[in-house]
PDB file of N, CA, C, O and CB in Angstrom:
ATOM      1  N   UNK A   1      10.709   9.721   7.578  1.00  0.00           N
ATOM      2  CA  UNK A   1      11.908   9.254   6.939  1.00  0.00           C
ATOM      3  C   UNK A   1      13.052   9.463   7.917  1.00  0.00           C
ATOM      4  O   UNK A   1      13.398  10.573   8.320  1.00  0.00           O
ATOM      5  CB  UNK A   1      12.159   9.985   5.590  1.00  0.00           C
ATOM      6  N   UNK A   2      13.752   8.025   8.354  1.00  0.00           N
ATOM      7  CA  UNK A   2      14.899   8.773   9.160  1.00  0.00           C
ATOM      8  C   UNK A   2      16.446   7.854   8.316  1.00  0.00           C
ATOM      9  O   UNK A   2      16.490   6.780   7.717  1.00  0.00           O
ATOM     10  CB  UNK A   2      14.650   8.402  11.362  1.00  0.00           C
ATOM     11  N   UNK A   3      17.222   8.582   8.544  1.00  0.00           N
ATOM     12  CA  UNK A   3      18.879   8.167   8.033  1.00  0.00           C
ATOM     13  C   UNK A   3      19.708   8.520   9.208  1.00  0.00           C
ATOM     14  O   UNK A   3      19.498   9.283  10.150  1.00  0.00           O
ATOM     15  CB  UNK A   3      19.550   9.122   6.567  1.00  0.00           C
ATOM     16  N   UNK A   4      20.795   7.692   8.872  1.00  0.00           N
ATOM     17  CA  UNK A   4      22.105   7.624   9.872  1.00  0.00           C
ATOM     18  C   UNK A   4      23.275   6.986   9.563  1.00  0.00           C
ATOM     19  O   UNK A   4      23.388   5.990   8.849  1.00  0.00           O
ATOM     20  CB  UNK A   4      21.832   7.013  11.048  1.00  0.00           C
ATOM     21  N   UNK A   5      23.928   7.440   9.985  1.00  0.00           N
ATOM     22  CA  UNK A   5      25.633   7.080   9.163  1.00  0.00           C
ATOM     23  C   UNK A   5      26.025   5.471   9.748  1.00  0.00           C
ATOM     24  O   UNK A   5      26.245   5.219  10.933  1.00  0.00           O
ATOM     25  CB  UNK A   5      27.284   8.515   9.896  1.00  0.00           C
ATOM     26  N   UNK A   6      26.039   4.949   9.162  1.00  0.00           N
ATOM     27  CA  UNK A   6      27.060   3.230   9.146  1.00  0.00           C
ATOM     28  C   UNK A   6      28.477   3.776   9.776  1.00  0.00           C
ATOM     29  O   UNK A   6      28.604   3.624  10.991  1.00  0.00           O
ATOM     30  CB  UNK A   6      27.500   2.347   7.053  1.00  0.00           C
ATOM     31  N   UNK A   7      29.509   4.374   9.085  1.00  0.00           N
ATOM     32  CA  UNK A   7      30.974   4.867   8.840  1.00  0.00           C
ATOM     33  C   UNK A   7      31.608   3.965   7.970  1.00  0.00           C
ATOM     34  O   UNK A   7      31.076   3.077   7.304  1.00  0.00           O
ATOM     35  CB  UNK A   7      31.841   4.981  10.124  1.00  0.00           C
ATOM     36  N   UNK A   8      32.596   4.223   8.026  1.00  0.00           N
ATOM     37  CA  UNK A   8      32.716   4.039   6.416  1.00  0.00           C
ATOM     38  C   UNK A   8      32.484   2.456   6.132  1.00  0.00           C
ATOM     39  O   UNK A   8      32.228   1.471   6.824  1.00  0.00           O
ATOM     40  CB  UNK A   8      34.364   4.552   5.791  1.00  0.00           C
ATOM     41  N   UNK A   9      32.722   2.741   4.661  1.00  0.00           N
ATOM     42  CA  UNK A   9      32.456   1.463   3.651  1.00  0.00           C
ATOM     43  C   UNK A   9      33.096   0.707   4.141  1.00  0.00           C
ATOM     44  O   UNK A   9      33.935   1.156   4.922  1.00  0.00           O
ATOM     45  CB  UNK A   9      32.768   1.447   2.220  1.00  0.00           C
ATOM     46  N   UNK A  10      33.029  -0.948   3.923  1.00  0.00           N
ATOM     47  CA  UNK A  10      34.037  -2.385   4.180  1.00  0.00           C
ATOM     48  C   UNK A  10      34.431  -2.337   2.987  1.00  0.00           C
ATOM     49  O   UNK A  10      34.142  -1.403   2.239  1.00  0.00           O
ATOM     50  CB  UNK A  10      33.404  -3.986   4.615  1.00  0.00           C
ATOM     51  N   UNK A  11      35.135  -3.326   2.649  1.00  0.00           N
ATOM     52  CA  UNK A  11      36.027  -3.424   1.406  1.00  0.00           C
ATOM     53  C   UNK A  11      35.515  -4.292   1.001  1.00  0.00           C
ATOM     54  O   UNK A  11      35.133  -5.307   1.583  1.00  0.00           O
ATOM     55  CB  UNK A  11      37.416  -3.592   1.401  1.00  0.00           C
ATOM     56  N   UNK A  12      35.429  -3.948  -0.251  1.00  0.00           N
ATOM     57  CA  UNK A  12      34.813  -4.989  -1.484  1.00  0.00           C
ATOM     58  C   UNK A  12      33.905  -3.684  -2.112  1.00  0.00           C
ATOM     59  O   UNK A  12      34.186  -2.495  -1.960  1.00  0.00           O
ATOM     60  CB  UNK A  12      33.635  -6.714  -0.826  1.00  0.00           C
ATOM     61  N   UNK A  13      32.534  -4.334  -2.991  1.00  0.00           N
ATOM     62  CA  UNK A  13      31.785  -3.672  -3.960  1.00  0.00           C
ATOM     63  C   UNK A  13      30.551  -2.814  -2.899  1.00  0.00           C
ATOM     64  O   UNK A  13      29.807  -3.377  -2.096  1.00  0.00           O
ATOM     65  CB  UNK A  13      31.133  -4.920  -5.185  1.00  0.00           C
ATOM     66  N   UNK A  14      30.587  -1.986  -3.058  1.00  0.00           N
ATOM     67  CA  UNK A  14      29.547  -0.759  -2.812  1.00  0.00           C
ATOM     68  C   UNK A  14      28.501  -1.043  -3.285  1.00  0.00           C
ATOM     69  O   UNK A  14      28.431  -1.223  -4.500  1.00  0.00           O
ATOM     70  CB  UNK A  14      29.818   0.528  -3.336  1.00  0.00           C
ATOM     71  N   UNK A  15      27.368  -1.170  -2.460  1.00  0.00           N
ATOM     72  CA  UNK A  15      26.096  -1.158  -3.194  1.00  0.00           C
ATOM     73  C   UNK A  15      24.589  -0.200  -2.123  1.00  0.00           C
ATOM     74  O   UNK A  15      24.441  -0.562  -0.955  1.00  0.00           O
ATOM     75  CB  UNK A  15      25.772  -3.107  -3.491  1.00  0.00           C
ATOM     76  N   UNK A  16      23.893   0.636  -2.546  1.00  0.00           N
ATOM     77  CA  UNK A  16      23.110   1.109  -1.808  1.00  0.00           C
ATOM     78  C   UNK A  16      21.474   0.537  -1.737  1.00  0.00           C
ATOM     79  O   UNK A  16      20.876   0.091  -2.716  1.00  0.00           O
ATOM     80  CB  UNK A  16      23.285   2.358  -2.139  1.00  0.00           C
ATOM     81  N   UNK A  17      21.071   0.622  -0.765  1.00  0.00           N
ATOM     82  CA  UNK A  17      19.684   0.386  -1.350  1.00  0.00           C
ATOM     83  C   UNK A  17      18.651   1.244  -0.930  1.00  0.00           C
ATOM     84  O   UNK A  17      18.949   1.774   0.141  1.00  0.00           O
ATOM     85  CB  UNK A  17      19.221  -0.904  -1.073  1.00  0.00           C
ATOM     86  N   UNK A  18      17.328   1.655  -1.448  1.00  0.00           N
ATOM     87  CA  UNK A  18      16.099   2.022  -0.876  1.00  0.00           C
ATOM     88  C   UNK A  18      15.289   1.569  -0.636  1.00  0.00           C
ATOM     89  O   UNK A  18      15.052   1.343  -1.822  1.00  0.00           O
ATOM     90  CB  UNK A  18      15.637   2.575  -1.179  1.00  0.00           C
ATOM     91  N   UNK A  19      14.140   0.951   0.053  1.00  0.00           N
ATOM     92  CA  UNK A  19      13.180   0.330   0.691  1.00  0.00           C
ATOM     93  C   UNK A  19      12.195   1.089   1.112  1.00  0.00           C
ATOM     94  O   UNK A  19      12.057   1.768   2.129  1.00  0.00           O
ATOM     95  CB  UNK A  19      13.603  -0.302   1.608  1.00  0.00           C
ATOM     96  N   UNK A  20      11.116   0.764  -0.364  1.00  0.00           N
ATOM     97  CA  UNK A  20       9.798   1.505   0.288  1.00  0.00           C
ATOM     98  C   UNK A  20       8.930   0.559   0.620  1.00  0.00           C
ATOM     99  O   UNK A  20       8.853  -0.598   0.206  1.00  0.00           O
ATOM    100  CB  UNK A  20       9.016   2.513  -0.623  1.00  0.00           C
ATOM    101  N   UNK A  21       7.911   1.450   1.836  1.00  0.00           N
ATOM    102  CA  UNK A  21       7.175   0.072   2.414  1.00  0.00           C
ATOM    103  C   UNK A  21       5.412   0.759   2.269  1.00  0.00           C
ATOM    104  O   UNK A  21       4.869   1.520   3.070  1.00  0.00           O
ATOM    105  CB  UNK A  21       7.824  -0.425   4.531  1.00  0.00           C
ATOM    106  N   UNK A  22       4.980   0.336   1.323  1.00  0.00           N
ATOM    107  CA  UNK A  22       3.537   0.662   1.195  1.00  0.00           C
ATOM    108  C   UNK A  22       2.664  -0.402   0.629  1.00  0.00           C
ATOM    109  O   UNK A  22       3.221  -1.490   0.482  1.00  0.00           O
ATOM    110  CB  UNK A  22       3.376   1.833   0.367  1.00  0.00           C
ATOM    111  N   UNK A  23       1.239  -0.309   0.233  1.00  0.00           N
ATOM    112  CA  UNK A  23       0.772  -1.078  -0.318  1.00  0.00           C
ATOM    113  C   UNK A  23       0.058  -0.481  -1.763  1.00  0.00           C
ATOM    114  O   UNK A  23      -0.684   0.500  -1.809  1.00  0.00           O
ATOM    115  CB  UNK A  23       0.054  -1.674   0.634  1.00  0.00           C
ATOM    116  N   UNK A  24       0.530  -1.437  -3.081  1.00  0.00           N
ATOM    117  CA  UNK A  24      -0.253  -1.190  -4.323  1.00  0.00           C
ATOM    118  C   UNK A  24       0.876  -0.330  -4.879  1.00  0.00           C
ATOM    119  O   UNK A  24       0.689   0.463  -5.802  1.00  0.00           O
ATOM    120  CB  UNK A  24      -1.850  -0.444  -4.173  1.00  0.00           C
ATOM    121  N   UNK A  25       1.840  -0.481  -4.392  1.00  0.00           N
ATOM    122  CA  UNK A  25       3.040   0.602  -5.285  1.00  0.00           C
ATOM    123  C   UNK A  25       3.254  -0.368  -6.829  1.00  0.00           C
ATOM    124  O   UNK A  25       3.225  -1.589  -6.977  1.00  0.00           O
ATOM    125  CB  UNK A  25       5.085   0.773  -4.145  1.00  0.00           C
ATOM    126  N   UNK A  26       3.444   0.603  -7.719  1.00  0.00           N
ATOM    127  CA  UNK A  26       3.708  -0.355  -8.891  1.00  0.00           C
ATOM    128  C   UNK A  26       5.425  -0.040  -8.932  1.00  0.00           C
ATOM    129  O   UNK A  26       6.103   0.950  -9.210  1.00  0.00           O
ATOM    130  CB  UNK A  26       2.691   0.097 -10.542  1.00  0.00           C
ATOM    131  N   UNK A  27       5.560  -0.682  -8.734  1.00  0.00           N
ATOM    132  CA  UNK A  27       7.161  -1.079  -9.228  1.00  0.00           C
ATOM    133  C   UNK A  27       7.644  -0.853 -10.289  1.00  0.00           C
ATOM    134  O   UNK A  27       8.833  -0.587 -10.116  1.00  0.00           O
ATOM    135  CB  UNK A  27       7.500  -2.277  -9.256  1.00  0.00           C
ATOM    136  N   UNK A  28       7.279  -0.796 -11.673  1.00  0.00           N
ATOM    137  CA  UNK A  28       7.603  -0.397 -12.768  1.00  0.00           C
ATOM    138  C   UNK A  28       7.623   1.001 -12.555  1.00  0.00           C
ATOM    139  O   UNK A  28       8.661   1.655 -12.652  1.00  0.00           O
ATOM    140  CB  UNK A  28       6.834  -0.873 -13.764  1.00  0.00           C
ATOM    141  N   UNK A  29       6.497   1.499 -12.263  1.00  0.00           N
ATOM    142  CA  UNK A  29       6.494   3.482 -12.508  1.00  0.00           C
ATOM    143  C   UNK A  29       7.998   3.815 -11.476  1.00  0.00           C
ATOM    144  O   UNK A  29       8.902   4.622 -11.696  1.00  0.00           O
ATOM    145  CB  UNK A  29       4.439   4.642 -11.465  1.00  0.00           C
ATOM    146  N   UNK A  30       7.807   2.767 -10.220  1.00  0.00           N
ATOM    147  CA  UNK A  30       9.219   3.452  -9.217  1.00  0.00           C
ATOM    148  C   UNK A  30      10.084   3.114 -10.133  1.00  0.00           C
ATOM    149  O   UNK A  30      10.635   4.120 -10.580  1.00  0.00           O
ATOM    150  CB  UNK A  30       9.722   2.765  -7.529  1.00  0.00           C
ATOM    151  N   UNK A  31      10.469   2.092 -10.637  1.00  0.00           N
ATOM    152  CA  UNK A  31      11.914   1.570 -11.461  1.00  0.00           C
ATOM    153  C   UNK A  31      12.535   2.542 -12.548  1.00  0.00           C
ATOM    154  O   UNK A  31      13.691   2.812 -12.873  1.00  0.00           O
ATOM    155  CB  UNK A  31      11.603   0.132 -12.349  1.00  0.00           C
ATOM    156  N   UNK A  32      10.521   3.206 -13.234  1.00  0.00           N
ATOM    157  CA  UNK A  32      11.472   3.620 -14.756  1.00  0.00           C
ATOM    158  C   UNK A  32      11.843   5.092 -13.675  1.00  0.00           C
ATOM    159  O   UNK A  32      12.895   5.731 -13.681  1.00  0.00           O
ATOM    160  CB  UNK A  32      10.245   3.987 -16.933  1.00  0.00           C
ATOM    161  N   UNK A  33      10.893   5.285 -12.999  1.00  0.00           N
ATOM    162  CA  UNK A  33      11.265   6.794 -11.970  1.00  0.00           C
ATOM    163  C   UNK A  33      12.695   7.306 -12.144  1.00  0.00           C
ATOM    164  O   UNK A  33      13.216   8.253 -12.734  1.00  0.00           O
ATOM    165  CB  UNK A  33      11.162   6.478 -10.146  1.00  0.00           C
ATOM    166  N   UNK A  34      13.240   5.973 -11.153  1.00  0.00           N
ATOM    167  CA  UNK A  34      14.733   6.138 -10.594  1.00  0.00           C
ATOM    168  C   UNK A  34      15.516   6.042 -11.891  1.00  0.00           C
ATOM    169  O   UNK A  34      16.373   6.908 -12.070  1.00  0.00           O
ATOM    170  CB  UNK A  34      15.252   4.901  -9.416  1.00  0.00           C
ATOM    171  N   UNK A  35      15.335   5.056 -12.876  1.00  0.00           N
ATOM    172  CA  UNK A  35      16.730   5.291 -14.072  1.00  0.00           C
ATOM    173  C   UNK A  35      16.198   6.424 -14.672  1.00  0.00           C
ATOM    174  O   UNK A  35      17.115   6.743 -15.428  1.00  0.00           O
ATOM    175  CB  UNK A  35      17.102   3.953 -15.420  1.00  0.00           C
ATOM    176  N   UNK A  36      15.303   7.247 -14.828  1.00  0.00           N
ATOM    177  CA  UNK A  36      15.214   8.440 -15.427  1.00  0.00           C
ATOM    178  C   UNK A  36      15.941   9.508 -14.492  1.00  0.00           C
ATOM    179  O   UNK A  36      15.936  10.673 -14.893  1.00  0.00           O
ATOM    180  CB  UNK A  36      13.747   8.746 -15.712  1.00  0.00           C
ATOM    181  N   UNK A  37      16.567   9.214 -13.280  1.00  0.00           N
ATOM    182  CA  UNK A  37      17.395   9.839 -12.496  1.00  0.00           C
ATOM    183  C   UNK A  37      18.837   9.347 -12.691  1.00  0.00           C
ATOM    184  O   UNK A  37      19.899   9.707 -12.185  1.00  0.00           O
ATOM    185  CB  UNK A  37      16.932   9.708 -11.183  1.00  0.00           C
ATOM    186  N   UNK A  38      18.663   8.829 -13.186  1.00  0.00           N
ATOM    187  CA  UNK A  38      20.118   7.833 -13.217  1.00  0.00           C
ATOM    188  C   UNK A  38      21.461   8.846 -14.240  1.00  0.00           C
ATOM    189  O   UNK A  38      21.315   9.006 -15.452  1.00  0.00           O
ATOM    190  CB  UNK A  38      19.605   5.876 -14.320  1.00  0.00           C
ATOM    191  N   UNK A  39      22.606   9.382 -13.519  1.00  0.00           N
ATOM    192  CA  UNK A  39      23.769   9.945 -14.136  1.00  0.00           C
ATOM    193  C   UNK A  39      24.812   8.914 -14.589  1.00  0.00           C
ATOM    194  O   UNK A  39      25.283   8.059 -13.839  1.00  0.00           O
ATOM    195  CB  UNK A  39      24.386  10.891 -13.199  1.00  0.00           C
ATOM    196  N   UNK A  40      25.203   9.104 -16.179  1.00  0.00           N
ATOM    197  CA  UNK A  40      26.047   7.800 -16.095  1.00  0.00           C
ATOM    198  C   UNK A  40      27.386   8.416 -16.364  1.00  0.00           C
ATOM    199  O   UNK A  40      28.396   7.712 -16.391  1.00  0.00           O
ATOM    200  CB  UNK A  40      25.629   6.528 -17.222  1.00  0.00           C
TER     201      UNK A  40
END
């Protein structure tokens, strides 16, 4: 896993993303995963 800083945001709407790269992932189990992480 590697990360690294952009600097800052452009102007307009913020949006992040994650990108996993495997094979046979079910997408539903990741989806409900992450909104069961989700702070509102």
């Amino acid at each position: 896993m590697d990360s690294s800083l952009l600097g800052p945001w452009p102007e307009g709407p913020r949006q992040s993303k994650l990108v996993f790269i495997g094979r046979n992932l079910d997408s539903m189990d990741l989806r409900e995963g992450f909104e069961a992480c989700r702070v509102l």
